[in-house]
Biopython code that builds the backbone (N, CA, C, O; Angstrom):
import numpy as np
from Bio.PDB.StructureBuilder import StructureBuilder

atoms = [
    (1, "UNK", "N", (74.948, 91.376, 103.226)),
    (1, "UNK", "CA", (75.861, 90.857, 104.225)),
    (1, "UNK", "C", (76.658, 92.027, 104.808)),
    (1, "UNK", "O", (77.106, 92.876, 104.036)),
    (2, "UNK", "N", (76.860, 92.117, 106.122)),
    (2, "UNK", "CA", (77.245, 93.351, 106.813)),
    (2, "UNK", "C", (78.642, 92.983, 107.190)),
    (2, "UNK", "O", (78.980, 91.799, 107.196)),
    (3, "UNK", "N", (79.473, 93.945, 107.508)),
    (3, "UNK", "CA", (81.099, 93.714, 107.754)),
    (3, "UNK", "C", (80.677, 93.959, 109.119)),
    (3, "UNK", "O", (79.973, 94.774, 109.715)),
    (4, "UNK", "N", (81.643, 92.553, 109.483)),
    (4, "UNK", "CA", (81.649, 92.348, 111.277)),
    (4, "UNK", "C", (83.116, 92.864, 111.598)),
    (4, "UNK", "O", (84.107, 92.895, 110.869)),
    (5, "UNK", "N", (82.958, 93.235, 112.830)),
    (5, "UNK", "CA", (84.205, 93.473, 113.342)),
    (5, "UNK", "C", (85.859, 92.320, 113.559)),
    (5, "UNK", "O", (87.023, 92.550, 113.889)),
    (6, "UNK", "N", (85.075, 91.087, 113.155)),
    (6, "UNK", "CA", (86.102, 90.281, 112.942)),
    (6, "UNK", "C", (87.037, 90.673, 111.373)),
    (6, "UNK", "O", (88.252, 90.771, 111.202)),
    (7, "UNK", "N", (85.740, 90.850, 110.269)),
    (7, "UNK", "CA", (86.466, 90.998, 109.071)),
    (7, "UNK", "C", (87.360, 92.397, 108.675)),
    (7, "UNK", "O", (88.158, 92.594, 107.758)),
    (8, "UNK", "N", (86.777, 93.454, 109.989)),
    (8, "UNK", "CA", (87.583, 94.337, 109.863)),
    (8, "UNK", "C", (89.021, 94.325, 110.947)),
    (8, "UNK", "O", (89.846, 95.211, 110.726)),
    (9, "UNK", "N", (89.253, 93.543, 111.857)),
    (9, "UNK", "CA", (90.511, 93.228, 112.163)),
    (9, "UNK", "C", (91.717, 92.323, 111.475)),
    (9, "UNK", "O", (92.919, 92.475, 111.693)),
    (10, "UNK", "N", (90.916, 91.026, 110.307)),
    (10, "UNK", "CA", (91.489, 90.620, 109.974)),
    (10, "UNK", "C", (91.834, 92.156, 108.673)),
    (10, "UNK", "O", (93.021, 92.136, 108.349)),
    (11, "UNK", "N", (91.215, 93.070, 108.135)),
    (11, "UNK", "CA", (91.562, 93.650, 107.154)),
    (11, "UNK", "C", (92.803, 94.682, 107.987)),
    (11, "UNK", "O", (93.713, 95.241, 107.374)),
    (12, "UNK", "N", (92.622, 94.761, 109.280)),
    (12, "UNK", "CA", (93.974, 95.166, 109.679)),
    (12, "UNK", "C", (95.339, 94.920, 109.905)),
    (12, "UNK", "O", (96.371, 95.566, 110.088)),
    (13, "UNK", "N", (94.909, 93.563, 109.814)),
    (13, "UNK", "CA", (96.228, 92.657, 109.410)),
    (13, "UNK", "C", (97.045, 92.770, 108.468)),
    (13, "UNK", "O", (98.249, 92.991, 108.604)),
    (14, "UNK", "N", (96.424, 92.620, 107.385)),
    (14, "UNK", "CA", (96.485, 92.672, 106.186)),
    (14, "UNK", "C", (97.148, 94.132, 105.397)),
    (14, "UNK", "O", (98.245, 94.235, 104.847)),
    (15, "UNK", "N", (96.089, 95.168, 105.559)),
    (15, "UNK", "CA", (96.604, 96.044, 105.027)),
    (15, "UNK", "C", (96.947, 97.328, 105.976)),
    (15, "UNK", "O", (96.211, 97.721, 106.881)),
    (16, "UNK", "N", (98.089, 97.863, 105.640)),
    (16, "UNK", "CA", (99.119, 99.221, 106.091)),
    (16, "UNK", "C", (98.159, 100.359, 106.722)),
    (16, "UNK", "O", (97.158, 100.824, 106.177)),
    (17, "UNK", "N", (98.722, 100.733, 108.089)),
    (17, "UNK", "CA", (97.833, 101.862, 108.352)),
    (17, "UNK", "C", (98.315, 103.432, 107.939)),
    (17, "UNK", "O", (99.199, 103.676, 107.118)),
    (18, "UNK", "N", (97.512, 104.479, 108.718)),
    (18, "UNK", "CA", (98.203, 105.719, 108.067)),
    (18, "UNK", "C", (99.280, 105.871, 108.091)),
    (18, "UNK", "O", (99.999, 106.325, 107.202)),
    (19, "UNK", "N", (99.675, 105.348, 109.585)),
    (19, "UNK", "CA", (100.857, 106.034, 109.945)),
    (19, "UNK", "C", (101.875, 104.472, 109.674)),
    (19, "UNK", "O", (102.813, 104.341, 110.460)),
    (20, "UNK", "N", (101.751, 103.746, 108.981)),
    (20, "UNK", "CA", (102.676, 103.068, 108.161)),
    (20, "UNK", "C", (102.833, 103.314, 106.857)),
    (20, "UNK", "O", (103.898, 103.125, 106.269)),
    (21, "UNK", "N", (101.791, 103.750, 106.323)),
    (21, "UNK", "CA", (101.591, 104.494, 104.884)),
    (21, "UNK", "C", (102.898, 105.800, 104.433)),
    (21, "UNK", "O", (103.647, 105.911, 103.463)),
    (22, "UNK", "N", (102.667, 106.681, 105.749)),
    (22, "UNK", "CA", (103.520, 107.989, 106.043)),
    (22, "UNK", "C", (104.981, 107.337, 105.872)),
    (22, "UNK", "O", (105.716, 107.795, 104.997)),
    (23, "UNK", "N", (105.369, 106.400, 106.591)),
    (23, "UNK", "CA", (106.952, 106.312, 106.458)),
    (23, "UNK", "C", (107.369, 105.135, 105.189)),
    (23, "UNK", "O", (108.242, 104.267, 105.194)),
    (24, "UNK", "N", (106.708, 105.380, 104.495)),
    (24, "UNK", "CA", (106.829, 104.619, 102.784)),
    (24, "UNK", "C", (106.235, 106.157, 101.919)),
    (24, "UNK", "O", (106.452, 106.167, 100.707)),
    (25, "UNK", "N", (105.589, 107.273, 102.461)),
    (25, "UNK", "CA", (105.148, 108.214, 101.548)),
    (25, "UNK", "C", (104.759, 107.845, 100.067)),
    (25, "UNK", "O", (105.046, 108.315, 98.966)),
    (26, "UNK", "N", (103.875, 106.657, 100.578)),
    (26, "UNK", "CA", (102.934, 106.042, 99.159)),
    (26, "UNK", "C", (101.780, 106.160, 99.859)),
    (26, "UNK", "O", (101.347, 106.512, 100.957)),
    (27, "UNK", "N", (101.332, 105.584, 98.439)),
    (27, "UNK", "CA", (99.308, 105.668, 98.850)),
    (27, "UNK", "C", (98.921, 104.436, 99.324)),
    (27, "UNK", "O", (98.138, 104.544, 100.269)),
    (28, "UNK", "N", (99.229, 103.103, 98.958)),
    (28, "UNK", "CA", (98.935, 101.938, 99.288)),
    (28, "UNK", "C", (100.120, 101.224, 99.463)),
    (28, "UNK", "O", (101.113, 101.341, 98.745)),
    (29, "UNK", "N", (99.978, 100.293, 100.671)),
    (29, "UNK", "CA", (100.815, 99.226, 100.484)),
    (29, "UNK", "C", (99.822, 98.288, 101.588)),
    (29, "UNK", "O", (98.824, 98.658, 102.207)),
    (30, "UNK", "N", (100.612, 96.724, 101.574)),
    (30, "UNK", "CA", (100.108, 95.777, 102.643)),
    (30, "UNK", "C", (100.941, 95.742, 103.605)),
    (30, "UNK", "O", (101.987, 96.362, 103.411)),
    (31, "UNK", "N", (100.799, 95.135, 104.735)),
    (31, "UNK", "CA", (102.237, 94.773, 105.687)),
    (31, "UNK", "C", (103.208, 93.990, 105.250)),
    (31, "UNK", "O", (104.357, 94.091, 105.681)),
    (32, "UNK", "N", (102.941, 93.345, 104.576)),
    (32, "UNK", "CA", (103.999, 92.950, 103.623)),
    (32, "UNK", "C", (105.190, 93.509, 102.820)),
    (32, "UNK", "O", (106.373, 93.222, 102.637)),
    (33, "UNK", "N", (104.157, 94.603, 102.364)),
    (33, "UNK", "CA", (105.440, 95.865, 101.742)),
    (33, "UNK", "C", (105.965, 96.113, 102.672)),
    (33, "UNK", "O", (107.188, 95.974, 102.645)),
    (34, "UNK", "N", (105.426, 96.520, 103.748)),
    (34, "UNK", "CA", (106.106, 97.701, 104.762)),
    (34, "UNK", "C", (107.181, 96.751, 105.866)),
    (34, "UNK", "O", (107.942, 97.279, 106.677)),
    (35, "UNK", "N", (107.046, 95.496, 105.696)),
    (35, "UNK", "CA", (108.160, 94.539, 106.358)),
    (35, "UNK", "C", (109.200, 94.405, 105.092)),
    (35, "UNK", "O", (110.334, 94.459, 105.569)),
    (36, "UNK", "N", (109.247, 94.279, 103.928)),
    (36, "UNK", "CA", (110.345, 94.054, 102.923)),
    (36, "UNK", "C", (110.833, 95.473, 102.911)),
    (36, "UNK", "O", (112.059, 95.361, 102.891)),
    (37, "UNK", "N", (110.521, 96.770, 102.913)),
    (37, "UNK", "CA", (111.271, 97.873, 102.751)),
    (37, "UNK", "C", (110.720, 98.977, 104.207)),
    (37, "UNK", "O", (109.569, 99.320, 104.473)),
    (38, "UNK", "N", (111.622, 99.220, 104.721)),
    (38, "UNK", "CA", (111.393, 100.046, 105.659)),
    (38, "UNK", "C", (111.247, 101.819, 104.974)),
    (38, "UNK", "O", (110.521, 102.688, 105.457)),
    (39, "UNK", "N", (111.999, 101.951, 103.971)),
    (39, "UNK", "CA", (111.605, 103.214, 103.753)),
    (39, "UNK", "C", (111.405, 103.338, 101.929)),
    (39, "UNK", "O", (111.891, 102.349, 101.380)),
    (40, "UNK", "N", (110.844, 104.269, 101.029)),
    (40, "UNK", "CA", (110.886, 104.100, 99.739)),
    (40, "UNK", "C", (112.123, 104.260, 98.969)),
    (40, "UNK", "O", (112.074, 104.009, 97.765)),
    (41, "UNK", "N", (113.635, 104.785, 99.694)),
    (41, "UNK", "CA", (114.296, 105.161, 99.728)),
    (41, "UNK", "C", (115.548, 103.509, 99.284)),
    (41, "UNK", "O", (116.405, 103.065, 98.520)),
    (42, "UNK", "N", (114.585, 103.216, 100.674)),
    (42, "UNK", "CA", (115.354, 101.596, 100.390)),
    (42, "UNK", "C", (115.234, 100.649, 99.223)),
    (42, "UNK", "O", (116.043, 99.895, 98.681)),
    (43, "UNK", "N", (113.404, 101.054, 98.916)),
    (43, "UNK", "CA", (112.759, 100.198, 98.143)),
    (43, "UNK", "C", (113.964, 100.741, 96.585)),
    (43, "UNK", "O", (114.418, 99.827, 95.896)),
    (44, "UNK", "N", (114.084, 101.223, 96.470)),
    (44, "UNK", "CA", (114.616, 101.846, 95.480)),
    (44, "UNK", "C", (116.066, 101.854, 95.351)),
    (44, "UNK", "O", (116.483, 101.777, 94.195)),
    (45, "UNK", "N", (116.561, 101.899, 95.891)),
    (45, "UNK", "CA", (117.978, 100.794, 96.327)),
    (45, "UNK", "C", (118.010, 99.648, 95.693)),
    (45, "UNK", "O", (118.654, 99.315, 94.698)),
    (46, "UNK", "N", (117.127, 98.963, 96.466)),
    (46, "UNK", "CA", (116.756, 97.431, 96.062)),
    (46, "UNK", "C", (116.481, 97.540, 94.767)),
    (46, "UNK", "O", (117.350, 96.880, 94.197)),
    (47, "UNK", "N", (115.650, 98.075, 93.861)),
    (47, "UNK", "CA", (115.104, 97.683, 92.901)),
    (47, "UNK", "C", (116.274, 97.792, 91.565)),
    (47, "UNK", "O", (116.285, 97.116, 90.536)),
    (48, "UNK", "N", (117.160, 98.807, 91.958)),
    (48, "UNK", "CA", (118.159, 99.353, 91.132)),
    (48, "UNK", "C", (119.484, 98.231, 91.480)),
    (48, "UNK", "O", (120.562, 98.048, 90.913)),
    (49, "UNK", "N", (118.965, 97.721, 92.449)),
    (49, "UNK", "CA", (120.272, 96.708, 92.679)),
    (49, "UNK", "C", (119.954, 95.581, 91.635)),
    (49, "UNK", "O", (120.839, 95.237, 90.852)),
    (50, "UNK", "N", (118.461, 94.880, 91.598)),
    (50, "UNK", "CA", (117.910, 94.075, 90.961)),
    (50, "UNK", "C", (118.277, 94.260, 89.209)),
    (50, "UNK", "O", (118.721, 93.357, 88.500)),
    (51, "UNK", "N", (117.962, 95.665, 88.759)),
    (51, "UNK", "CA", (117.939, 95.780, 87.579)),
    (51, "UNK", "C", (119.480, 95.614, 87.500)),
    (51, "UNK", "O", (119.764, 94.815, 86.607)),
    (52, "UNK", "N", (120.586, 96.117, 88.155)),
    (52, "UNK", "CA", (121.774, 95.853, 87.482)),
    (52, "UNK", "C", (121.974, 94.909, 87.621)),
    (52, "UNK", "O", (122.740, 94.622, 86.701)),
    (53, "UNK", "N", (121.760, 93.788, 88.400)),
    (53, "UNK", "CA", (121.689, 91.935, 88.254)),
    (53, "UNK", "C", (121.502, 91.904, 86.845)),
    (53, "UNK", "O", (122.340, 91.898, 85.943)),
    (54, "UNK", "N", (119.870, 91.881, 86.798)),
    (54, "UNK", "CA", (119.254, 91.227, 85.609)),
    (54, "UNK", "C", (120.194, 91.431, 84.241)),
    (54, "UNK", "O", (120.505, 90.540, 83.451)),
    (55, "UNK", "N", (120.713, 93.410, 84.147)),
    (55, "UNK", "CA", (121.540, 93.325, 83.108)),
    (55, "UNK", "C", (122.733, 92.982, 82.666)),
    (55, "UNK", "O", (123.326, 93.049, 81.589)),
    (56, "UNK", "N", (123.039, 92.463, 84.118)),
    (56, "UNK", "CA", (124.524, 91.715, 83.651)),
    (56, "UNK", "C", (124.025, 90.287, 83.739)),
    (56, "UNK", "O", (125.013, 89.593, 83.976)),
    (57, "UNK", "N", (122.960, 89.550, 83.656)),
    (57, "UNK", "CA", (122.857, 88.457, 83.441)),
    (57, "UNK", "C", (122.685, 88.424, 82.216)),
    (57, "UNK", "O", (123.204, 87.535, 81.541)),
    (58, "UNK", "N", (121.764, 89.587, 81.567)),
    (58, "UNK", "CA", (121.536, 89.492, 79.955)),
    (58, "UNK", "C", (122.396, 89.356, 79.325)),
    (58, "UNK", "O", (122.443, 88.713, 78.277)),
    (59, "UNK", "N", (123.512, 90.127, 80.016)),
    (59, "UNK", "CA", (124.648, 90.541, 78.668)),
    (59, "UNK", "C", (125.492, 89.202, 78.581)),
    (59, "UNK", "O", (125.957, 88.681, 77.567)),
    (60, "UNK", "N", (125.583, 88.726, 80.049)),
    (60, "UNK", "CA", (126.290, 87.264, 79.960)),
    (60, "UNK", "C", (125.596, 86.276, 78.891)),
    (60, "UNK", "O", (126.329, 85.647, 78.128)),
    (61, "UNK", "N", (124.549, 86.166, 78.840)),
    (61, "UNK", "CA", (123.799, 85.649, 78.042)),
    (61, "UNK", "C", (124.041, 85.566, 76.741)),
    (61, "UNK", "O", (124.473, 84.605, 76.103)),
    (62, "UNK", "N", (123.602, 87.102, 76.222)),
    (62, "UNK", "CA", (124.152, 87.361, 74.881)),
    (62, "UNK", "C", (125.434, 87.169, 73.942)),
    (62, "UNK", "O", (125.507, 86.834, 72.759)),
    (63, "UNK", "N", (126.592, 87.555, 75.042)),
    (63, "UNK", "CA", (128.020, 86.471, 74.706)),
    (63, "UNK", "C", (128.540, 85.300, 74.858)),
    (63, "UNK", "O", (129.688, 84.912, 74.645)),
    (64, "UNK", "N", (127.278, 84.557, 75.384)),
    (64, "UNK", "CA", (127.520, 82.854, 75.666)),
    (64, "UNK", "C", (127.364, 82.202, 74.307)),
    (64, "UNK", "O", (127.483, 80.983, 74.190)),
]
sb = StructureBuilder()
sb.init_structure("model")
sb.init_model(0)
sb.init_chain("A")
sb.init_seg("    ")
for serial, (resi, resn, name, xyz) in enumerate(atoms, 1):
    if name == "N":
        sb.init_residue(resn, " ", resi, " ")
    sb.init_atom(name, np.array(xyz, "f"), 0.0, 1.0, " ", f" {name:<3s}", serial, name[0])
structure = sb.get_structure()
């Protein structure tokens, strides 16, 4: 079965091109990534925001 040019537009949909790749300076992502974080900079922001959530939910936890 041969890849038609339909299945390669929908794979452009889908996944990140070079030059969306370049302004995340990762190897892979989908458009998906690249709409939730505009830069890795951010992503990482975010993620450190997340972890100090989670650990003050733990700790609430632990003294309940």
């Amino acid at each position: 079965m041969a890849i038609t040019n339909k299945d390669i537009q929908k794979l452009k949909e889908v996944f990140a091109t070079k030059e969306d790749l370049e302004k995340l300076k990762t190897v892979f992502a989908t458009k998906e990534d690249l709409k939730q974080f505009e830069t890795r900079e951010e992503a990482a922001k975010r993620h450190g925001e997340v972890m100090q959530s989670l650990d003050t939910l733990m700790k609430e936890k632990e003294t309940a």
